[in-house]
N, C-alpha and C positions, 0 to 999 in steps of 0.2 A: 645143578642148583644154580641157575643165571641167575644173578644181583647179589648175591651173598658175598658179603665182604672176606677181608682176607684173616682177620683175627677171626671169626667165624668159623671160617674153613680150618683154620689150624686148633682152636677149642675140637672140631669135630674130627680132625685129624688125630688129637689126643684122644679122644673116647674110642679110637676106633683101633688105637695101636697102628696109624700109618703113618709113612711116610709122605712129604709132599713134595709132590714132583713139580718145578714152574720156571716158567719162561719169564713170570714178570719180580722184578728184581723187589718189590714192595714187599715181599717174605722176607729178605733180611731184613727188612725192620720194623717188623711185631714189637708188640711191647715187652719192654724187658721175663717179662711174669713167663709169657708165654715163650720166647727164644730160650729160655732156660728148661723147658721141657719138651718143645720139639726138636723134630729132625728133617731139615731140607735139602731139597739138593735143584742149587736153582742155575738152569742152563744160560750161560752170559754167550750168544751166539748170535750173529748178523750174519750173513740172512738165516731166515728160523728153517731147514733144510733137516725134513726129518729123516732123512736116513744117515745124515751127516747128527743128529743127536743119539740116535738108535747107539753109534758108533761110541759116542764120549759115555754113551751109561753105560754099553757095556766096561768099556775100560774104566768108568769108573769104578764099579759095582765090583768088577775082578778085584780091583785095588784096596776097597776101600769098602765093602761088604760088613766086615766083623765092625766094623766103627756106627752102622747105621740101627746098632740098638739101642744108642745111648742120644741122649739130645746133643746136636749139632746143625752146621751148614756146610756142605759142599757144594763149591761153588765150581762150575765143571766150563771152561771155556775150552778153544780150541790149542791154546798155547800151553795151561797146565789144568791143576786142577787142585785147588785150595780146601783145608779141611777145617775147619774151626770146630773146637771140641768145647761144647758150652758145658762150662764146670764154673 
């Protein structure tokens, strides 16, 4: 779906029961409505080297799995990996 905005994707992200996965950092800042019922996990990574992300979601996803029912951001770089639990 090219040109669709990013509050868009995460309304459609809600009806769908998904998770969004992204590179671009504009998901952490949905509007308040919507950061409170999703769930992101957005990769902070230079250069974008996809088997070096493969790598941070597995270990995220090991880590950090049971957290990804509930709305949140996990923000997954190459030094740690940040969970913010929207409540």
């Amino acid at each position: 779906m090219l040109g669709i905005i990013n509050g868009e994707v995460a309304k459609l992200a809600l009806k769908e029961k998904a998770i969004i996965i992204s590179l671009d950092s504009d998901f952490l800042q949905l509007n308040k409505s919507l950061q409170k019922k999703s769930c992101i996990i957005y990769f902070k990574i230079h250069p974008r080297d996809p088997k070096k992300i493969r790598d941070l979601l597995y270990n995220g996803l090991k880590k950090y799995a049971s957290k990804l029912s509930t709305p949140c951001k996990l923000i997954i770089s190459e030094e740690n990996i940040i969970l913010d639990e929207m409540r």
